[in-house]
C-alpha positions as CSV (number, residue, x, y, z in Angstrom):
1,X,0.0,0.0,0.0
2,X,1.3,3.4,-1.1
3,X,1.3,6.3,1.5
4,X,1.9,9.3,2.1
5,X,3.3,9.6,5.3
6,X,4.0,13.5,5.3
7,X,0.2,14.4,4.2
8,X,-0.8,11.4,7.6
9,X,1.2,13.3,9.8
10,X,0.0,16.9,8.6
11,X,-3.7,15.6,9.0
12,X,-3.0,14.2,12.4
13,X,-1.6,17.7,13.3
14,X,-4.8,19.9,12.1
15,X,-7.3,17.3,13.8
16,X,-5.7,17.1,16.9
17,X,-5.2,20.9,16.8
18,X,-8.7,21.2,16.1
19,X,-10.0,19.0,18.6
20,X,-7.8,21.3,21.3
21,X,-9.5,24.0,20.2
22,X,-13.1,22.6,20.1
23,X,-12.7,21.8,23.8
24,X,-11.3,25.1,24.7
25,X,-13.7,27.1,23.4
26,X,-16.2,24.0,25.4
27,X,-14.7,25.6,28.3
28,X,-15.4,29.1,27.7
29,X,-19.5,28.6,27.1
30,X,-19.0,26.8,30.9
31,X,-17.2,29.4,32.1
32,X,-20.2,31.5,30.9
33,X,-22.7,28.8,32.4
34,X,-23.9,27.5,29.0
35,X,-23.4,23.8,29.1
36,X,-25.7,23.2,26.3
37,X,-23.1,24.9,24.0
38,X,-20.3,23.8,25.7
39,X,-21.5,19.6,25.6
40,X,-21.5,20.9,21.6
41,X,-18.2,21.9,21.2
42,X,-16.8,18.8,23.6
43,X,-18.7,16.3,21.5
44,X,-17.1,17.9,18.5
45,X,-13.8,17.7,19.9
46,X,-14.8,14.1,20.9
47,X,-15.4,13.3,17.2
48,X,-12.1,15.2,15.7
49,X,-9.6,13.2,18.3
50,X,-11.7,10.1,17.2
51,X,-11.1,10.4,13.4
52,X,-7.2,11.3,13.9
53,X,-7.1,8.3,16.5
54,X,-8.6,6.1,13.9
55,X,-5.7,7.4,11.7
56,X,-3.2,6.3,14.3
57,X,-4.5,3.0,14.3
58,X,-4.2,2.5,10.6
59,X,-0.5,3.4,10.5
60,X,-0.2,0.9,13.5
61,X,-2.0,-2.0,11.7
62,X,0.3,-1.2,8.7
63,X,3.6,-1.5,10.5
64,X,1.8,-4.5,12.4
65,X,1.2,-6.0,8.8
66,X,4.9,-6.0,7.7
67,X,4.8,-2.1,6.3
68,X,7.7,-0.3,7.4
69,X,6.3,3.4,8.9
70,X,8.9,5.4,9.1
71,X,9.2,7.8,11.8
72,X,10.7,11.3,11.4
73,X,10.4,14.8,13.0
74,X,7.3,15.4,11.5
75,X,5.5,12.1,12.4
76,X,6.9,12.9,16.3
77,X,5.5,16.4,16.5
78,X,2.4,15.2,15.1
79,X,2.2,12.3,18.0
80,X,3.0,15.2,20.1
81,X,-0.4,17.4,19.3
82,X,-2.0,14.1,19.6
83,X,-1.2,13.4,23.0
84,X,-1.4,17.1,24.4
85,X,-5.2,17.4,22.3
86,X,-6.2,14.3,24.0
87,X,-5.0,15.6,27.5
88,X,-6.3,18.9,27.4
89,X,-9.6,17.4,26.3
90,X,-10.0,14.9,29.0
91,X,-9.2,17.7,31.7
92,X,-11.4,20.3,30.2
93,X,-14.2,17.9,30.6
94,X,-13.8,17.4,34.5
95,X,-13.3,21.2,34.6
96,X,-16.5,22.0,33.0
97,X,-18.0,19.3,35.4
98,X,-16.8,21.3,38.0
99,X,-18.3,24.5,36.6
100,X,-21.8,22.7,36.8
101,X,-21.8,21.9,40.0
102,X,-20.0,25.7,40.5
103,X,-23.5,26.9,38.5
104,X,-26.2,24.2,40.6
């Protein structure tokens, strides 16, 4: 199978950057009290890290196949956004569970 590993890595950055944002902005409508908005913007962000997860995976099962990935600079700092998008995104969602019980 022929790949371009650049354009994967590029498309892992801009979801996962994406996703980051999503949940930020999630936090700012709790900030404001609007939790309606802000479950919006977390399920979007939700969905983003889920499609550039599901990329992961694919490269995975292709090195797991035989397919040598090969891993450069690019490919690191793209792991990198990953990782920081998924952690922001997990603690934004206890801090805006916080802000509800804040707002109750």
């Amino acid at each position: 199978m022929e790949f371009d590993l650049e354009s994967i890595a590029m498309e892992l950055v801009g979801n996962a950057g994406e996703s980051k944002s999503l949940a930020f902005e999630a936090l700012d409508f709790a900030k404001q009290g609007n939790f309606t908005k802000a479950n919006e913007k977390m399920k979007e962000a939700e969905e983003k890290i889920l499609a550039t997860h599901r990329l992961q995976t694919e490269l995975i099962f292709m090195e797991a196949n035989g397919e040598k990935i090969e891993i450069n600079i690019l490919m690191v700092h793209a792991q990198d956004h990953l990782m920081t998008a998924i952690m922001a995104k997990d603690l934004i969602k206890e801090f805006i569970s916080m802000y509800k019980k804040l707002y109750n």
